[in-house]
C-alpha positions in Angstrom: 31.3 -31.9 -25.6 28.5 -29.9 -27.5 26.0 -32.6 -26.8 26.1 -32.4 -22.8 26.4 -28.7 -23.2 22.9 -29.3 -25.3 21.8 -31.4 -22.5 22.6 -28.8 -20.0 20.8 -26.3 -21.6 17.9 -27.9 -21.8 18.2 -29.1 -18.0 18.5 -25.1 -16.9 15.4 -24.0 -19.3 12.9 -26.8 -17.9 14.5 -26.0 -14.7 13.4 -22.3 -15.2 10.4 -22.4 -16.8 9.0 -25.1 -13.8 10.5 -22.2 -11.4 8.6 -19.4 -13.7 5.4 -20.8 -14.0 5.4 -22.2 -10.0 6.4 -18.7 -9.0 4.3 -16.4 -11.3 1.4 -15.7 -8.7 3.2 -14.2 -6.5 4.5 -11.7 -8.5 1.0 -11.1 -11.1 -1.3 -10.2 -8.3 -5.0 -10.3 -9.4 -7.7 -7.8 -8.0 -11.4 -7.9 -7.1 -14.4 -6.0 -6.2 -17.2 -6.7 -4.2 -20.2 -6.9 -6.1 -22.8 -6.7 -3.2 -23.7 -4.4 0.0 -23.4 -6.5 3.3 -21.0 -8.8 1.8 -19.5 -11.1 4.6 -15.1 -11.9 4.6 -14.9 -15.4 6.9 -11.9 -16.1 8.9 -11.4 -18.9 6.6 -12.9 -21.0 3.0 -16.4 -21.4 3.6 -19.9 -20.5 5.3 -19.0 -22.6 8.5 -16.5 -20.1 9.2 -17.0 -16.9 11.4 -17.6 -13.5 8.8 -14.9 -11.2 10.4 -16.0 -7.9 8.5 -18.8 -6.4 6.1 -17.8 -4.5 2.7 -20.2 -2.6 0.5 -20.5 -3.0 -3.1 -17.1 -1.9 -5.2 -15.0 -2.6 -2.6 -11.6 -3.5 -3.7 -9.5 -6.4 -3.1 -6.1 -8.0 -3.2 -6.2 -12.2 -4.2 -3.5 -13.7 -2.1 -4.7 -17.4 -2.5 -7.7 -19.2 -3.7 -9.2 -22.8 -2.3 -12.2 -23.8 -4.6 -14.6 -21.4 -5.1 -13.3 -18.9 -2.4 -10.1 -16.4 -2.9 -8.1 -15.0 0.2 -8.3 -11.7 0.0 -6.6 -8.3 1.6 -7.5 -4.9 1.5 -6.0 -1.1 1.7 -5.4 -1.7 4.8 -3.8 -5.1 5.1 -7.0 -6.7 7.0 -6.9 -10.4 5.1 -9.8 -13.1 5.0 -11.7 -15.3 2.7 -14.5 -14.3 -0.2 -16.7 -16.5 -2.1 -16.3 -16.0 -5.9 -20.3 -15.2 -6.4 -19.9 -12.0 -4.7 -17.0 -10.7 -6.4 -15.8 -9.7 -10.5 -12.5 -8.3 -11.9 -11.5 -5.4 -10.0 -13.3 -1.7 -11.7 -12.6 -0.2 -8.3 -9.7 1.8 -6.6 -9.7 3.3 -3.1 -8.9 6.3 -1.8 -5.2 5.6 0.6 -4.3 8.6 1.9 -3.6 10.3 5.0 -6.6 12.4 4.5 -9.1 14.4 1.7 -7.7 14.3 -1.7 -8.4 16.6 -4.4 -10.2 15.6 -7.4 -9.7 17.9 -10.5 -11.4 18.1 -13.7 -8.3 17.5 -15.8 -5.1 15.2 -15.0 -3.0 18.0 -13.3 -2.5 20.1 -10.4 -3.0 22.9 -12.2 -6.9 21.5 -12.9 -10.0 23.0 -11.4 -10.8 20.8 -7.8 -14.3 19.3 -8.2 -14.5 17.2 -5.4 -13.0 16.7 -2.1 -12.7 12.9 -1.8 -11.9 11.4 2.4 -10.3 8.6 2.7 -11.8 5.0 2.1 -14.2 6.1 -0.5 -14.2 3.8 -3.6 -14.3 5.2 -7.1 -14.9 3.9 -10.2 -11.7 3.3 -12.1 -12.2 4.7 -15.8 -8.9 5.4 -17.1 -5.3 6.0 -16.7 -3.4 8.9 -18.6 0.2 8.6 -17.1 0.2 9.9 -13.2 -3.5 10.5 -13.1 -6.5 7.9 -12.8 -9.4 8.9 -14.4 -12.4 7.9 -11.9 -16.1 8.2 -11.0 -17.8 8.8 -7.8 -20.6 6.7 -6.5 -22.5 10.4 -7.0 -21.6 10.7 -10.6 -18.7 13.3 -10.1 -16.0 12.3 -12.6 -12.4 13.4 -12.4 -8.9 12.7 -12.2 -7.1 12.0 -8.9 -2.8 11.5 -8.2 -2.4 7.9 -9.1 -0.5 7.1 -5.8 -3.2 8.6 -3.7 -5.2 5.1 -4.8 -5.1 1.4 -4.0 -4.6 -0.7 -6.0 
């Protein structure tokens, strides 16, 4: 009896770990930014495919899948397609997802000076994260703090 509950056991954790390590992309989701201005998103994995929009430099991105050399992407706004791997690096980059302008203050609270009114779609320059608050950078050199939430990813 304790040998084919053994057995058992060890049926369930291969069964589980195959499941875990299948599944596990789905649920660790890797982000990029572009590393180049003009840089083309194809309708599909690879140059013989149509570019279906232009993103400037620090432009962040959501890996869905990736075929070879080239990751499908999505971004802030849910508009997918496919990237080639020389124009992108590890994600530094958040965006700006709100309705409309967002404050920027000089200290991770609303009770902080503003020092910047930031529209939506501007990319920042993720620096740092002190709990609610993302530490960032403007493309202008204005650094400040800005509600977590307000940002993608």
């Amino acid at each position: 009896m304790f040998v084919e509950k053994k057995k058992l056991l060890k049926i369930f954790l291969t069964l589980g770990c195959t499941c875990l390590l299948t599944t596990s992309p789905v649920f660790a989701a890797d982000y990029l930014s572009i590393t180049t201005d003009n840089a083309n998103v194809r309708t599909g994995p690879g140059t013989d495919y149509p570019a279906s929009m232009e993103l400037f430099q620090g432009y962040p991105l959501k890996v869905t899948e990736k075929k070879g050399d080239w990751y499908k992407v999505t971004d802030f706004e849910n508009d997918t397609g496919w990237v080639h791997d020389s124009i992108v690096k590890k994600a530094d980059t958040v965006i700006v997802n709100a309705k409309e302008s967002i404050n920027m203050r000089s200290g991770p609270s609303t009770k902080d000076a503003v020092v910047a009114d930031v529209e939506r779609g501007v990319v920042l320059t993720k620096l740092a994260e002190e709990g609610q608050w993302t530490k960032v950078r403007h493309s202008s050199g204005t650094t400040g703090y800005v509600y977590t939430p307000l940002l993608w990813p």
